[in-house]
MARFISE-962335 format. One line per 5 residues: for each residue z, y, x of N, C-alpha, C. Coordinates in steps of 0.2 Angstrom, whole numbers. Example, Ala and Ser with C-alpha at 12.3 -4.5 7.8 and 13.67 -1.06 7.14 Angstrom:
2
39,-28,66,39,-22,62,39,-16,66 | 35,-11,64,36,-5,68,39,0,64
//
This chain:
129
493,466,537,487,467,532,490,469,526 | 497,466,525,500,468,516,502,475,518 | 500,481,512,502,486,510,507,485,505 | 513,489,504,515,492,497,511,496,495 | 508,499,490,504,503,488,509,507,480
509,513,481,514,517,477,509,519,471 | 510,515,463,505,520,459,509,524,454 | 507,530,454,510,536,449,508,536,444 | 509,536,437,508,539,434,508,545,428 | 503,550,428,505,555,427,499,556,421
503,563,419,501,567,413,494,569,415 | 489,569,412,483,573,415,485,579,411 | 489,585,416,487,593,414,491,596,420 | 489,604,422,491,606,426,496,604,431 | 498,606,437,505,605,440,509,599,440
506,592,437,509,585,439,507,584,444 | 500,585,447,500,582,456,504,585,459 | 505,593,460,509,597,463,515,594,463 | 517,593,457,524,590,455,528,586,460 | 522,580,458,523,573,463,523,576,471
518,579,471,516,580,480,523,585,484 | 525,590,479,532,591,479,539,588,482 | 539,584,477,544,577,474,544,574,481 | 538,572,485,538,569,492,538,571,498 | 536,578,495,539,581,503,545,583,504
548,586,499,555,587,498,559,582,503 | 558,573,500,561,567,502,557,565,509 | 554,570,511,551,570,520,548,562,519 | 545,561,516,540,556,515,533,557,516 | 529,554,520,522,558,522,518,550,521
512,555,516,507,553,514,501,547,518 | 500,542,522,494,541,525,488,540,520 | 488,538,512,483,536,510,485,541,503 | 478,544,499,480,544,490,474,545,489 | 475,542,482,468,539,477,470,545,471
466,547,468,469,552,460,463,547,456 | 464,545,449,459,541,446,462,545,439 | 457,545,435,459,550,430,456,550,422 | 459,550,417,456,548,410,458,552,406 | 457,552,397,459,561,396,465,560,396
472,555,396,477,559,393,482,557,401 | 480,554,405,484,551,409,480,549,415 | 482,550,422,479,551,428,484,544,432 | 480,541,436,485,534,441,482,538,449 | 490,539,452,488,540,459,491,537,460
488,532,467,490,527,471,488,530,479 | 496,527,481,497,530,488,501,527,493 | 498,528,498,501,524,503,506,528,509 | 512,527,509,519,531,511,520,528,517 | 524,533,523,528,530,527,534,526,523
536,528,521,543,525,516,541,524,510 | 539,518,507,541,516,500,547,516,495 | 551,515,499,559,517,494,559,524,495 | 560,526,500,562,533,498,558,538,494 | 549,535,495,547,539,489,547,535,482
550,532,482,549,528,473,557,531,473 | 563,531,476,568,536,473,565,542,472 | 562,548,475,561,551,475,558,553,469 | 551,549,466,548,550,461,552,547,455 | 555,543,455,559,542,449,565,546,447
568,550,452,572,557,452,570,562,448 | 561,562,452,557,568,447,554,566,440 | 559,560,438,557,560,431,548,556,428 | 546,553,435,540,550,435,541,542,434 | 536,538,432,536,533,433,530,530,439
533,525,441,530,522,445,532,516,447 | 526,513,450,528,505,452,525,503,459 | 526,498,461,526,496,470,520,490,467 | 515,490,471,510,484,471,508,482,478 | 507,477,481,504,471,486,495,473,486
493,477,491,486,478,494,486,476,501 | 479,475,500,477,473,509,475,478,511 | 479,479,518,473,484,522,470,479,528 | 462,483,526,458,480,532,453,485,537 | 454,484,543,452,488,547,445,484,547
439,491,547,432,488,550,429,492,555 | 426,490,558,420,495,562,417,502,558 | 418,509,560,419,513,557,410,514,559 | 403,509,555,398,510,558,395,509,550 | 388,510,548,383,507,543,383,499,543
386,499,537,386,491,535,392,486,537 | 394,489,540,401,487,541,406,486,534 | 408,487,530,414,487,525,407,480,520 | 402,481,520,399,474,517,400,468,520 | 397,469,526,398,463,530,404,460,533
410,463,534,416,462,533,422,461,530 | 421,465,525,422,464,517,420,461,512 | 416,464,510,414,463,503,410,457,502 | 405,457,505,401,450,506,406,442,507 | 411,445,514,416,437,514,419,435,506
423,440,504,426,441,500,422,437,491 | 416,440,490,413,437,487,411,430,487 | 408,429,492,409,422,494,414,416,493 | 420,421,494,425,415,493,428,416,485 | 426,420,481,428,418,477,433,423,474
435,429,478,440,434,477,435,441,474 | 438,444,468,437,448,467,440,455,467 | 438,460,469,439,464,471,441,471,465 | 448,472,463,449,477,457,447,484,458 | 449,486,465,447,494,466,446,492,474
446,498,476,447,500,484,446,508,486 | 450,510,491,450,516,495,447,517,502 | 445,521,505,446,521,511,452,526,513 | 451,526,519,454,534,522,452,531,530 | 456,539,534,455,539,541,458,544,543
463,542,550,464,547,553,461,552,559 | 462,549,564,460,551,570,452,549,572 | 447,551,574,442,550,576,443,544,581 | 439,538,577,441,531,580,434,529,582 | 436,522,581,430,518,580,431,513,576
435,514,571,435,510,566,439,514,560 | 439,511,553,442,515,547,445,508,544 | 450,512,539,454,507,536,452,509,529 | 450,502,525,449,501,519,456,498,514 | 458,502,509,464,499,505,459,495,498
460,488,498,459,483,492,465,481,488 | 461,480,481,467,478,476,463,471,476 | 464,467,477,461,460,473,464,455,470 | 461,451,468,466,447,462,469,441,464 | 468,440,470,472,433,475,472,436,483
478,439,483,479,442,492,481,438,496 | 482,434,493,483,426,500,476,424,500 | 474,421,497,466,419,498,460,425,502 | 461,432,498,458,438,504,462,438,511 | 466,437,513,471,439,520,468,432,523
466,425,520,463,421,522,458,420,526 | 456,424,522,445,424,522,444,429,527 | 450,434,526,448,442,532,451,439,538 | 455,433,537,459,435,545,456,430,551
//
């Protein structure tokens, strides 16, 4: 259920996503998850890697900064109302607040995987498991 979660942070102007998404493929590091969040002068991409170290050398090589965070991944039925009833609702209930979240998805499933940031990942890994 624990992710490392990779977050960048970058210059908001041209060619810094490039840059980074460059920076990772070079280091044969592939992508399964990325969020881009963005403000005027600075943009946070959070992403989920086959290799954590290789891309945090990699990115700190190319002169970025970054740092490694603890998220939960939770798979849910990939159907309506699923990621409330699953998620959000348990969650509230117990007492965990939720800071962000992403989805993604690969392959045509039957379920999807949700990345959360929350403020007590032992107590969500609890309530979800």
């Amino acid at each position: 259920m624990n992710a490392p979660q990779i977050s960048v942070f970058l210059e908001n102007r041209p060619g810094r996503l490039a840059h980074l998404l460059q920076v990772l493929a070079a280091a044969e590091v592939n992508m399964r998850a990325l969020s881009v969040a963005d403000s005027a002068d600075f943009g946070i991409v959070r992403l989920i890697v086959d290799d954590p170290d290789a891309a945090m050398k990699a990115i700190h090589a190319g002169d970025m900064t970054a740092r490694i965070t603890q998220v939960l991944r939770v798979e849910v039925p990939d159907e309506p109302g699923a990621l409330e009833r699953a998620v959000v609702e348990p969650l509230a209930e117990a007492g965990v607040n939720i800071e962000y979240m992403y989805a993604y998805g690969g392959r045509l499933s039957e379920t999807a995987i949700v990345v959360l940031k929350v403020d007590d990942l032992e107590k969500a890994k609890q309530t979800l498991a």
